[in-house]
N, CA, C and O atoms as a GROMACS GRO file, in nm:
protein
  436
    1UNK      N    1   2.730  -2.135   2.774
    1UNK     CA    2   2.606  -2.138   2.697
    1UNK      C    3   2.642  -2.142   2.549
    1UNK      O    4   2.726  -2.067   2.500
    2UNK      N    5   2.560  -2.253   2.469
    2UNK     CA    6   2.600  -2.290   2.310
    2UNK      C    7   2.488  -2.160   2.248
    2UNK      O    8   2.366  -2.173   2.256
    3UNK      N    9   2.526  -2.089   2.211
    3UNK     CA   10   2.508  -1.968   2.152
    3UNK      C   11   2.437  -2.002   1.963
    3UNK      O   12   2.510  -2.007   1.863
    4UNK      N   13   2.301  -2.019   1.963
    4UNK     CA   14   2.297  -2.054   1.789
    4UNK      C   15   2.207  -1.916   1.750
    4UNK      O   16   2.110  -1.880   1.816
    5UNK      N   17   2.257  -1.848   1.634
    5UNK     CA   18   2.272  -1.691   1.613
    5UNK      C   19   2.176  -1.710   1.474
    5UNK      O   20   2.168  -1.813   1.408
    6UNK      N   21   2.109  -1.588   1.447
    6UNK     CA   22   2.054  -1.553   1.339
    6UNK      C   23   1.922  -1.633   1.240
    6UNK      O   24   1.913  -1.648   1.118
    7UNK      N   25   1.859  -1.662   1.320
    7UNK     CA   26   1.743  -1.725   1.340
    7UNK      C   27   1.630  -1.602   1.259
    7UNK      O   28   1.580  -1.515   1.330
    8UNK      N   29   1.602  -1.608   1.128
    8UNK     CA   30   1.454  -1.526   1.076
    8UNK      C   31   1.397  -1.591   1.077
    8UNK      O   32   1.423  -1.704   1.035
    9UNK      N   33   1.298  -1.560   1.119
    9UNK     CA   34   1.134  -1.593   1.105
    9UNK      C   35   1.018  -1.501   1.076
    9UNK      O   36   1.023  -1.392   1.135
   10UNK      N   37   0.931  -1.519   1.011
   10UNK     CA   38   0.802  -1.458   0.932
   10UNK      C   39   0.715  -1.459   1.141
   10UNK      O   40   0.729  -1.532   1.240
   11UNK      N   41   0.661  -1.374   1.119
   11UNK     CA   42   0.570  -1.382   1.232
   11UNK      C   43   0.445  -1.266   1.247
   11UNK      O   44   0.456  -1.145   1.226
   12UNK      N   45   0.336  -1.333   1.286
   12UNK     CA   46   0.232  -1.185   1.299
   12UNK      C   47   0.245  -1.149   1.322
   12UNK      O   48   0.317  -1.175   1.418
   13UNK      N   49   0.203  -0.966   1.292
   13UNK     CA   50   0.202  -0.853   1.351
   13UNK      C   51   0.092  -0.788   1.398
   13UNK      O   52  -0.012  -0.761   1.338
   14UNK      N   53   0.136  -0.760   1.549
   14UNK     CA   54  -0.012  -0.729   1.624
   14UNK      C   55   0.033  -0.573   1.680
   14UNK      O   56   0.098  -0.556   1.783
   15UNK      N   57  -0.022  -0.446   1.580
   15UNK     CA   58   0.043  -0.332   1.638
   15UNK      C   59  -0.041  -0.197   1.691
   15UNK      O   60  -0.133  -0.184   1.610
   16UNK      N   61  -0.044  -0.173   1.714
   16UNK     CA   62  -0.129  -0.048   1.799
   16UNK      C   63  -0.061   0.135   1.770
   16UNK      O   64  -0.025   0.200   1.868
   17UNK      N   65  -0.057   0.172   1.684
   17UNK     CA   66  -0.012   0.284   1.640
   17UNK      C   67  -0.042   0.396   1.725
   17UNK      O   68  -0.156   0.389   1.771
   18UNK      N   69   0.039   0.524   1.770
   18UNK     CA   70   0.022   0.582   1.935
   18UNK      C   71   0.003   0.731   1.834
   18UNK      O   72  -0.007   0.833   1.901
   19UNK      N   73  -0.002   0.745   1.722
   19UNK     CA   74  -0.023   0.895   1.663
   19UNK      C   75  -0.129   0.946   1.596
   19UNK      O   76  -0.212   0.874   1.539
   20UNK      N   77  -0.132   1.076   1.598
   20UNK     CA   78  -0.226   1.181   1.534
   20UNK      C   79  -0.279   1.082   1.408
   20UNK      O   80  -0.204   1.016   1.337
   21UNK      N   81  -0.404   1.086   1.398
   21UNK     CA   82  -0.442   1.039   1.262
   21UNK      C   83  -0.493   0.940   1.193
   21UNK      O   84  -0.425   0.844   1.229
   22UNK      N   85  -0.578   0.898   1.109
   22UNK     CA   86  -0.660   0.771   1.060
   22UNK      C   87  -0.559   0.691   1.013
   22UNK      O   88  -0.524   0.710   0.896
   23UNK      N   89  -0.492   0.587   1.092
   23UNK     CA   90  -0.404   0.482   1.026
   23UNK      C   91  -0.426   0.338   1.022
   23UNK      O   92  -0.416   0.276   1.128
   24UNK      N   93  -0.451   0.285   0.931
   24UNK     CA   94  -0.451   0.149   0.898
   24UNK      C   95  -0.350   0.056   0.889
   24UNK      O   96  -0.284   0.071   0.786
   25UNK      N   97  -0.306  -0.055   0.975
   25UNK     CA   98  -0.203  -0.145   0.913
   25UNK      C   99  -0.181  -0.245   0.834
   25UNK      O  100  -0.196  -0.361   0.873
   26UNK      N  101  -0.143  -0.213   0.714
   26UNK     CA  102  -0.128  -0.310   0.596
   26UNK      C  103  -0.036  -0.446   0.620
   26UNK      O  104  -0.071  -0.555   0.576
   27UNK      N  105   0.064  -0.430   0.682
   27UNK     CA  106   0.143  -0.534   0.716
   27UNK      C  107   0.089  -0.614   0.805
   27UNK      O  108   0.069  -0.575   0.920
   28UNK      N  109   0.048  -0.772   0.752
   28UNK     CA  110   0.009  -0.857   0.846
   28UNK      C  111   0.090  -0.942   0.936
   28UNK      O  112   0.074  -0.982   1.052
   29UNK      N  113   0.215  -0.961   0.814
   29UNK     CA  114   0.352  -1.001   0.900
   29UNK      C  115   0.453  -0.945   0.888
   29UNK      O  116   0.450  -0.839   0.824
   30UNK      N  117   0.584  -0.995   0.945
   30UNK     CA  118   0.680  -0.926   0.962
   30UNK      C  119   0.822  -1.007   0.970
   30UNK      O  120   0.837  -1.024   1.090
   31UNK      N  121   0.920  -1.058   0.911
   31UNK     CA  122   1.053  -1.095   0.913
   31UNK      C  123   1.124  -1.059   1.019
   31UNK      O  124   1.147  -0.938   1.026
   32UNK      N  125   1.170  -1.132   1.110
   32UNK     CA  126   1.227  -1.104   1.243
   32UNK      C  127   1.357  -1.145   1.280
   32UNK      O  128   1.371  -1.225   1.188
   33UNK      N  129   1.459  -1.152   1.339
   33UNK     CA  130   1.558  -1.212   1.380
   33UNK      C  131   1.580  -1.241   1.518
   33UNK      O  132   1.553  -1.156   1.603
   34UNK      N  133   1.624  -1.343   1.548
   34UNK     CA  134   1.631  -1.409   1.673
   34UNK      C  135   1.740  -1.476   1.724
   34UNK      O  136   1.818  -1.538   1.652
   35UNK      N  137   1.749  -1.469   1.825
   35UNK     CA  138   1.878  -1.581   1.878
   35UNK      C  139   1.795  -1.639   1.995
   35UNK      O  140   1.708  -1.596   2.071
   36UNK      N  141   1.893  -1.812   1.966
   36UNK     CA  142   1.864  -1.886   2.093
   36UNK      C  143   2.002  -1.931   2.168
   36UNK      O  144   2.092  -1.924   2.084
   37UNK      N  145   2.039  -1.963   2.258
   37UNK     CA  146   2.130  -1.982   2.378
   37UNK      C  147   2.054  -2.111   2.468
   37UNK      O  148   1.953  -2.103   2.540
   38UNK      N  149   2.143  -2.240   2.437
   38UNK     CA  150   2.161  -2.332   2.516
   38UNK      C  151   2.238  -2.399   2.616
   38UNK      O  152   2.345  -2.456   2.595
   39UNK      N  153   2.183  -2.392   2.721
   39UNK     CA  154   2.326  -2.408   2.868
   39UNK      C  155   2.254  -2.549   2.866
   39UNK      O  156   2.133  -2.568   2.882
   40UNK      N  157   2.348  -2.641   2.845
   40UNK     CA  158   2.382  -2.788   2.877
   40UNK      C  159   2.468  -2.818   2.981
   40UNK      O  160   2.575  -2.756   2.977
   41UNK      N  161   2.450  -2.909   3.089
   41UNK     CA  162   2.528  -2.996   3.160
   41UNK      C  163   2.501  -3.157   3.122
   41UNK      O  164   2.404  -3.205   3.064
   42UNK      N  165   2.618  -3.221   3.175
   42UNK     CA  166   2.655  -3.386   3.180
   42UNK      C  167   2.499  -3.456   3.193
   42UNK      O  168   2.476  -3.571   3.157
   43UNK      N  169   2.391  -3.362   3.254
   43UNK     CA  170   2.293  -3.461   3.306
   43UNK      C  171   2.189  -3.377   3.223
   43UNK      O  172   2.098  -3.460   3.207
   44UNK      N  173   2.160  -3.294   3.179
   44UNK     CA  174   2.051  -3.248   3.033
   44UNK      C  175   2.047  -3.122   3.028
   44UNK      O  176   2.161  -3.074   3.029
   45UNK      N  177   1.961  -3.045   3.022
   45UNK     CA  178   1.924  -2.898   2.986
   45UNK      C  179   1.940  -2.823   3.105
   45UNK      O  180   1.876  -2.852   3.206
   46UNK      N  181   2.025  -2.723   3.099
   46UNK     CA  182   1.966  -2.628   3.250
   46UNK      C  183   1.910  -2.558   3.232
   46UNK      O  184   1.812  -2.550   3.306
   47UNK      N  185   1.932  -2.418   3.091
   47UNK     CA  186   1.820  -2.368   3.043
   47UNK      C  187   1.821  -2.344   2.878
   47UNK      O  188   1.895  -2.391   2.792
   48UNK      N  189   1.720  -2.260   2.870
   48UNK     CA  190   1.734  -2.234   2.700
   48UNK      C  191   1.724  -2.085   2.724
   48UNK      O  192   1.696  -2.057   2.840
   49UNK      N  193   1.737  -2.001   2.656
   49UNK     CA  194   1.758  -1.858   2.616
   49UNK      C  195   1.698  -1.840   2.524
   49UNK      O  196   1.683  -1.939   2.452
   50UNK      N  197   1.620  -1.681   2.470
   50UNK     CA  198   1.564  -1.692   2.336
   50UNK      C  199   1.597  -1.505   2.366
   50UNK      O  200   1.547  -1.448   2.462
   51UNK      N  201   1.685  -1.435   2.268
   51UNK     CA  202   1.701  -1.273   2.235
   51UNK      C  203   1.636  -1.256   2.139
   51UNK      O  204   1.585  -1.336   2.061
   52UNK      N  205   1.635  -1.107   2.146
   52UNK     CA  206   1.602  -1.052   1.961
   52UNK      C  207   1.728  -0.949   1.964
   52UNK      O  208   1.748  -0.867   2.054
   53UNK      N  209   1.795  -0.965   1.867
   53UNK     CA  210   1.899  -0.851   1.866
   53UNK      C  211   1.844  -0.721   1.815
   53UNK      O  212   1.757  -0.726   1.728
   54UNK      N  213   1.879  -0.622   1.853
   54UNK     CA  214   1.860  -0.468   1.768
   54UNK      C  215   1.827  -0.428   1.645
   54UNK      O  216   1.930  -0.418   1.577
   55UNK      N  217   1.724  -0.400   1.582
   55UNK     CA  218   1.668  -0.443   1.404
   55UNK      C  219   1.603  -0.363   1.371
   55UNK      O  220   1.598  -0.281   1.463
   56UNK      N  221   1.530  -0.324   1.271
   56UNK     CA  222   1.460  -0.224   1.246
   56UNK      C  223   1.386  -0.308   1.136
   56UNK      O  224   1.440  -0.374   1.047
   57UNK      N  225   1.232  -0.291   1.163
   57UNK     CA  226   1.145  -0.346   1.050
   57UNK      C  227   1.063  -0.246   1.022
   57UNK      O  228   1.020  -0.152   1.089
   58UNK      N  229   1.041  -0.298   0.858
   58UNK     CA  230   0.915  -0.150   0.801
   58UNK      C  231   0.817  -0.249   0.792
   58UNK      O  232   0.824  -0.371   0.776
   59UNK      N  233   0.697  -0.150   0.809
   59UNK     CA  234   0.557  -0.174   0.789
   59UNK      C  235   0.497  -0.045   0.719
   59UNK      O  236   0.519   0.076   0.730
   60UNK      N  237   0.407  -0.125   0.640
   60UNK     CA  238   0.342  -0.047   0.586
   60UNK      C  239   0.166  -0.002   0.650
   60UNK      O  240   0.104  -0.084   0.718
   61UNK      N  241   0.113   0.125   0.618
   61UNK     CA  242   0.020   0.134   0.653
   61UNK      C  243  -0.085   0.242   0.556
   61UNK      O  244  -0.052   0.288   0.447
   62UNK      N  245  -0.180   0.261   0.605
   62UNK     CA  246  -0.288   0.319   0.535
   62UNK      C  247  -0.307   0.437   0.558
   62UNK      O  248  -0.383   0.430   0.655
   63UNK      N  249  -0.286   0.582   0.530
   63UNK     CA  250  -0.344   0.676   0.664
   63UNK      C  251  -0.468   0.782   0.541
   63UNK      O  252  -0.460   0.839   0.432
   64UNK      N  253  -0.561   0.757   0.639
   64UNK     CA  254  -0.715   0.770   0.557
   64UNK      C  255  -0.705   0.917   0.582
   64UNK      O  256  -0.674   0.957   0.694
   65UNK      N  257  -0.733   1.006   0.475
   65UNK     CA  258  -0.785   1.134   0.452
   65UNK      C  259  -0.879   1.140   0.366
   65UNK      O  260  -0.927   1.056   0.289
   66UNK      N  261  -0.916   1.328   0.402
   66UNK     CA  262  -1.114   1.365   0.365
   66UNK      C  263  -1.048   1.318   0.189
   66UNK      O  264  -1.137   1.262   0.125
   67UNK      N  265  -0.975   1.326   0.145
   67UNK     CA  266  -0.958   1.337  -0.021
   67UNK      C  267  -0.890   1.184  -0.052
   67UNK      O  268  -0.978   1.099  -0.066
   68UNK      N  269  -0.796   1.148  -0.061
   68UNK     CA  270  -0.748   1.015  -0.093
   68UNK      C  271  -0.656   0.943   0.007
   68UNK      O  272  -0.555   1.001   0.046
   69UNK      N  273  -0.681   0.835   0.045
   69UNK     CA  274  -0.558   0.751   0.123
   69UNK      C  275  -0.454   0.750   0.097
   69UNK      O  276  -0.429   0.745  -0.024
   70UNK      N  277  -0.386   0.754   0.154
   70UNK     CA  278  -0.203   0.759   0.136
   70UNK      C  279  -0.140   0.653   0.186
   70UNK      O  280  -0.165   0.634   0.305
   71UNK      N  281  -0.037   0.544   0.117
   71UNK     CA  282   0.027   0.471   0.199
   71UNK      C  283   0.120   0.501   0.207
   71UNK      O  284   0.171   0.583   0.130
   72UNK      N  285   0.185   0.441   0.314
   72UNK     CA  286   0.317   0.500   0.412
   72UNK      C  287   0.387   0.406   0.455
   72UNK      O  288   0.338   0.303   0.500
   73UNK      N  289   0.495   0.426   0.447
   73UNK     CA  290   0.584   0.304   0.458
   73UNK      C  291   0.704   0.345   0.603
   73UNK      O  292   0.812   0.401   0.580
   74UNK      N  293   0.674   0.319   0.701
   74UNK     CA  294   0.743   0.320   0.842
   74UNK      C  295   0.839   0.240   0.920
   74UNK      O  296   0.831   0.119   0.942
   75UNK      N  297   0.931   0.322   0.958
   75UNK     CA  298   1.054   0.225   0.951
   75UNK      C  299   1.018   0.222   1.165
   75UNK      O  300   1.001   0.319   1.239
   76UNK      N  301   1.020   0.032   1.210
   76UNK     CA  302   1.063   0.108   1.374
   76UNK      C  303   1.172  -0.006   1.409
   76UNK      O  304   1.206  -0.114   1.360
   77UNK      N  305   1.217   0.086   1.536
   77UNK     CA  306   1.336   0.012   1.577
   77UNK      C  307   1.281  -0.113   1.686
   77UNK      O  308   1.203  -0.087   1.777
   78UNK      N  309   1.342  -0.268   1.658
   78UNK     CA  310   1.324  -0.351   1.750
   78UNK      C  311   1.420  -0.357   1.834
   78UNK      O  312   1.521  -0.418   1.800
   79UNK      N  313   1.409  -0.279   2.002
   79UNK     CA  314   1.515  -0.300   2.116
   79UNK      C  315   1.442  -0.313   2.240
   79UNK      O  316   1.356  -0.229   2.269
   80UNK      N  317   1.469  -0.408   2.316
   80UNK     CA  318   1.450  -0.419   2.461
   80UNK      C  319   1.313  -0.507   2.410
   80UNK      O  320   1.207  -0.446   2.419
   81UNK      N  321   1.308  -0.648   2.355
   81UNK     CA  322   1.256  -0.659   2.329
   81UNK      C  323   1.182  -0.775   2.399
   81UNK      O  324   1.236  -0.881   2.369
   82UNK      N  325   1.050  -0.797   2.504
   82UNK     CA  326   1.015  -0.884   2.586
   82UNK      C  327   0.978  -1.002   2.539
   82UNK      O  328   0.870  -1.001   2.480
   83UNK      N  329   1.049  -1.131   2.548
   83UNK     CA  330   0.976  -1.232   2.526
   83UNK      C  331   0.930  -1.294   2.590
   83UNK      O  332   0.985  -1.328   2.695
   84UNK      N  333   0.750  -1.354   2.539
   84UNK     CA  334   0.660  -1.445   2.654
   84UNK      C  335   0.629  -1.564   2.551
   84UNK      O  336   0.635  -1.579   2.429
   85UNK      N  337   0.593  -1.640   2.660
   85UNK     CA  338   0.531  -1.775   2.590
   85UNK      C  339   0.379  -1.801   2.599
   85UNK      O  340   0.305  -1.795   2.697
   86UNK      N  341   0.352  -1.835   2.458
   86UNK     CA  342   0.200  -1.829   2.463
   86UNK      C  343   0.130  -1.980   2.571
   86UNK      O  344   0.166  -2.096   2.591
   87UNK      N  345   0.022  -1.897   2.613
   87UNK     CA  346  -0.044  -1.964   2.694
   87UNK      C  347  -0.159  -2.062   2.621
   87UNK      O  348  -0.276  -2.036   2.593
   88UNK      N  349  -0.096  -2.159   2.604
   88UNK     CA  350  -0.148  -2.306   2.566
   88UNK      C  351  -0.036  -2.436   2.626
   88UNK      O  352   0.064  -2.427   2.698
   89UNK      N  353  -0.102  -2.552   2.564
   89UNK     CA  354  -0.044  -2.677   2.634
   89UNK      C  355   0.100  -2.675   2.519
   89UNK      O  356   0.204  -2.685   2.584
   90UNK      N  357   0.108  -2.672   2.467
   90UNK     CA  358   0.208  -2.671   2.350
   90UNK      C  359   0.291  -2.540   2.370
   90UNK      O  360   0.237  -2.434   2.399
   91UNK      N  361   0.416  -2.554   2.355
   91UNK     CA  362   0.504  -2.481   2.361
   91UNK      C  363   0.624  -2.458   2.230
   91UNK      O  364   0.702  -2.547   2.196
   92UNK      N  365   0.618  -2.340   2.177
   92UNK     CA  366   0.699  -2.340   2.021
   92UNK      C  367   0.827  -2.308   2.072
   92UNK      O  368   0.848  -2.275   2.189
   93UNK      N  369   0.889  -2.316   2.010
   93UNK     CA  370   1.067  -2.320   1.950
   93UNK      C  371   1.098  -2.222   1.842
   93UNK      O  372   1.205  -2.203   1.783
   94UNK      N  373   0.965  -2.156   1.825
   94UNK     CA  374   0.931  -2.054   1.723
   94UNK      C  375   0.872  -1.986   1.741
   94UNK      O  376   0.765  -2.011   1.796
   95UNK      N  377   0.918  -1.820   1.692
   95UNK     CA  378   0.796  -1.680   1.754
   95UNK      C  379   0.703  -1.685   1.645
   95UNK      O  380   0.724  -1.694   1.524
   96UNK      N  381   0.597  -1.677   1.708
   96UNK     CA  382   0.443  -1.677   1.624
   96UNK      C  383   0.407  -1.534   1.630
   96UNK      O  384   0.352  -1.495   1.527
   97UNK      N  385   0.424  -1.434   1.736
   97UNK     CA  386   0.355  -1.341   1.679
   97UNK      C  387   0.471  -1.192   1.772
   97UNK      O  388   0.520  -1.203   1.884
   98UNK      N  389   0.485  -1.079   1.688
   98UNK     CA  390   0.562  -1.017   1.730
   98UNK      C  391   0.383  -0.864   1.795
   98UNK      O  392   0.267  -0.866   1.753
   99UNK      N  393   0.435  -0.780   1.884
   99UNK     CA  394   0.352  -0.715   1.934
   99UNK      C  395   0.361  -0.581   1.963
   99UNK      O  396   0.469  -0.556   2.017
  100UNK      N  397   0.305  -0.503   1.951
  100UNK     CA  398   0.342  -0.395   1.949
  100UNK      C  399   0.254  -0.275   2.063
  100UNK      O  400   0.158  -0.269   1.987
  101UNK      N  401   0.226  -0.211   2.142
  101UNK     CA  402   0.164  -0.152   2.279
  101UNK      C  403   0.205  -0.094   2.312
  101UNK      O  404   0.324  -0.119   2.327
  102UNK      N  405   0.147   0.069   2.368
  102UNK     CA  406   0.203   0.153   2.491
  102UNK      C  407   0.354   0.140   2.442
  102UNK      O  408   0.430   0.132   2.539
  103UNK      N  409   0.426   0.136   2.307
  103UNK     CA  410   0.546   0.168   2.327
  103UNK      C  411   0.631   0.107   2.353
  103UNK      O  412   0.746   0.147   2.372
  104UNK      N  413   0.569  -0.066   2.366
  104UNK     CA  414   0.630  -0.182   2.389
  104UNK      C  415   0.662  -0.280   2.302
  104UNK      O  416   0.587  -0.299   2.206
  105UNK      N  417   0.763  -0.350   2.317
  105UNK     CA  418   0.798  -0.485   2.198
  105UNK      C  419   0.736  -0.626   2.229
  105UNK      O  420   0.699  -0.597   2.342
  106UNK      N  421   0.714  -0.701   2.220
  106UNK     CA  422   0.679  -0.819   2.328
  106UNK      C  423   0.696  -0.953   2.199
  106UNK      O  424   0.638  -0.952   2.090
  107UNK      N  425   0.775  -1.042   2.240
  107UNK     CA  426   0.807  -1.163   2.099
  107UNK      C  427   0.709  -1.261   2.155
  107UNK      O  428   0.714  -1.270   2.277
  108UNK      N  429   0.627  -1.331   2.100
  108UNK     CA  430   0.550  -1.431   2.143
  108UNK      C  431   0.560  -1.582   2.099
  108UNK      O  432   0.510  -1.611   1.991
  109UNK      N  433   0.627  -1.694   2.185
  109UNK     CA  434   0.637  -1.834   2.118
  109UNK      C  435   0.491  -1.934   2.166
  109UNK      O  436   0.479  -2.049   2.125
   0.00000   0.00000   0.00000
């Protein structure tokens, strides 16, 4: 497999925050890194591969109190990270939106 490494891309951020407290997310996108992996034979494609290696991105957010808002700047770790392909006729070569759930990662092309 032809291995092509270090792939950033800008991509939405769709996140769901799991803690105590009035929080808003300021960050609409997010800088990502990616790898793709191509297995070629004599007769064309056998498959393609798409990782996210181990990363840590900050986002910023809002967290609303009775007296003044506070922003907050949060660091999380990207590992074990699921990638799906968005459901349309068109198919990207590029993550459009990164996701965040229940504690989950999910890369979306």
């Amino acid at each position: 497999m032809t291995k092509l490494n270090n792939f950033t891309t800008k991509v939405a951020l769709d996140m769901m925050l799991d803690i105590e407290g009035n929080y808003n997310i300021d960050t609409a996108n997010v800088e990502i890194n990616w790898d793709l992996g191509i297995d070629s034979r004599s007769w064309g494609l056998k498959d393609i591969g798409i990782s996210v290696p181990e990363q840590t991105i900050t986002v910023f957010v809002t967290k609303w109190t009775d007296d003044v808002d506070e922003e907050v700047e949060m660091s999380f770790d990207l590992k074990d990270v699921t990638i799906e392909r968005m459901e349309s006729e068109f198919f990207s070569l590029a993550p459009q939106s990164l996701e965040f759930y229940k504690g989950k990662w999910k890369l979306v092309f």
